[in-house]
C-alpha positions, 0 to 999 in steps of 0.5 A: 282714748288717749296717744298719736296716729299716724296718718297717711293723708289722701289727695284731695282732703285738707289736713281739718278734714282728716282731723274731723273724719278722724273726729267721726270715726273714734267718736270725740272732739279731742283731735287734732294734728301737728302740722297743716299738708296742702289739699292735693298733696299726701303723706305723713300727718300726725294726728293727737287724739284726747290728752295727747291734744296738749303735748303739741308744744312739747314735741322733738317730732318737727323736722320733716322729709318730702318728695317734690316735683317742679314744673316749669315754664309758668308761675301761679298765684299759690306756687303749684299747678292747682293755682292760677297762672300769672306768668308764661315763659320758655323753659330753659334746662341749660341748669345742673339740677343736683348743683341748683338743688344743693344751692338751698342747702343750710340756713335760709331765708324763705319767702312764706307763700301768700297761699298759706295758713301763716299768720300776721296780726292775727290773720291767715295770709291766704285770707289777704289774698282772698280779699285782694289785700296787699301787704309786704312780702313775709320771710321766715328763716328756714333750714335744709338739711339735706336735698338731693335729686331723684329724677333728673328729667322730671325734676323730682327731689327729696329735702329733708328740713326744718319746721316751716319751711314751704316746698311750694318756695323751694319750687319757685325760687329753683326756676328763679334761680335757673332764670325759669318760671315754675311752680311745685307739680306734685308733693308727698311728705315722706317723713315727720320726725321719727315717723315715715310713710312705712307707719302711717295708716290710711283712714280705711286702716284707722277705721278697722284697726287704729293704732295708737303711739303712746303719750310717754313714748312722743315725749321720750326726749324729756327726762322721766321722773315717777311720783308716788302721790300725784295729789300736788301735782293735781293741784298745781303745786310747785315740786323740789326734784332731783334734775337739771334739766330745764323740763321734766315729764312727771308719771305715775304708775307710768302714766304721764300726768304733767310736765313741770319746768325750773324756775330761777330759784330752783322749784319746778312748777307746772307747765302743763297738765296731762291729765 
């Protein structure tokens, strides 16, 4: 059982605990998913299952899409309202929220919230904060493509941008910037890529009828060359071929069996096997 789900993660479950519900109801250990979705909020994850499990890198399905929604008037140590309140303000709302929301627009560099799975020196940052250690801020270059406002009296708004990027951060930095305190009320991720909430399946579908989304057709931005004997490939061997792209998706019998990667002289080697 080998290709891609698409997941319309629940409230309440971490993105490991899809994976290993998943992991249950197909019965293998070969699962895994693209990008880590807070606890409490829902939407698109995508889920590898089988051979599927060693594409993650060769992926062109990062970008993402959300709907948030800021709360303000307080701050919280993991910047949405499920964690503790560190700070007290009154609201002030003398801001445009569509001109502040286009403020975020473009390159940006982004504070990485202390609550997050973001690593440094081989450790989770909320690991430090749960020891109580303390270590410098982290920031990492982000890009918003598009953000634009859905609800101006709530403060609901929809961003679509680049992998990595916190909407925890944006949710901060808005109140900052209209000189509140605030954090992230609710969020949904709407869109991963090319897949969106219209082809997610709850887990109760997964559980009744799983549909999968081929190897080849996640790799489809690769270049596609058949080999009639795999026997070189299954051995790692390095390949002369007809292409001038830095990386190639090798099939036989339309079924994807590695992807090879030129090399300084030329050759294309083996960068990873599907098999």
């Amino acid at each position: 059982m080998d290709g891609v789900l698409i997941v319309n993660k629940p409230a309440g479950m971490t993105s490991h605990d899809v994976v290993n519900q998943i992991r249950k109801i197909l019965h293998t250990k070969k699962v895994g998913h693209t990008g880590t979705l807070d606890p409490m909020a829902t939407g698109v994850l995508i889920v590898l299952v089988g051979k599927a499990c060693k594409i993650l890198q060769f992926l062109n399905d990062t970008d993402k899409k959300y709907q948030a929604e800021i709360a303000l008037g307080f701050s919280t140590d993991t910047m949405d309202i499920h964690g503790q309140v560190l700070e007290q303000k009154p609201i002030q709302l003398n801001f445009d929220f569509s001109n502040v929301l286009e403020s975020f627009l473009g390159d940006h560099r982004q504070l990485v919230p202390m609550t997050s799975a973001k690593k440094i020196n081989g450790k989770k940052l909320m690991d430090y904060q749960r020891a109580g250690q303390e270590i410098d801020p982290v920031y990492q270059t982000i890009k918003i493509y598009s953000i634009q406002a859905l609800d101006t009296d709530q403060l609901v708004f929809e961003v679509h941008c680049s992998s990595g990027t916190y909407v925890r951060s944006i949710c901060d930095e808005f109140a900052r910037k209209t000189n509140n305190l605030g954090c992230m009320k609710s969020l949904v991720r709407t869109a991963v890529g090319r897949f969106d909430l219209k082809q997610a399946q709850t887990l109760e579908q997964i559980q009744a009828n799983p549909h999968f989304y081929s190897i080849l057709s996640l790799l489809d931005h690769l270049p596609s060359i058949e080999i009639k004997d795999p026997k070189d490939v299954y051995h790692g061997k390095p390949l002369s071929l007809d292409s001038d792209s830095e990386l190639v998706l090798l099939t036989h019998d339309q079924d994807p069996i590695a992807i090879y990667q030129k090399d300084c002289c030329g050759l294309y080697r083996s960068k990873r096997g599907l098999w």
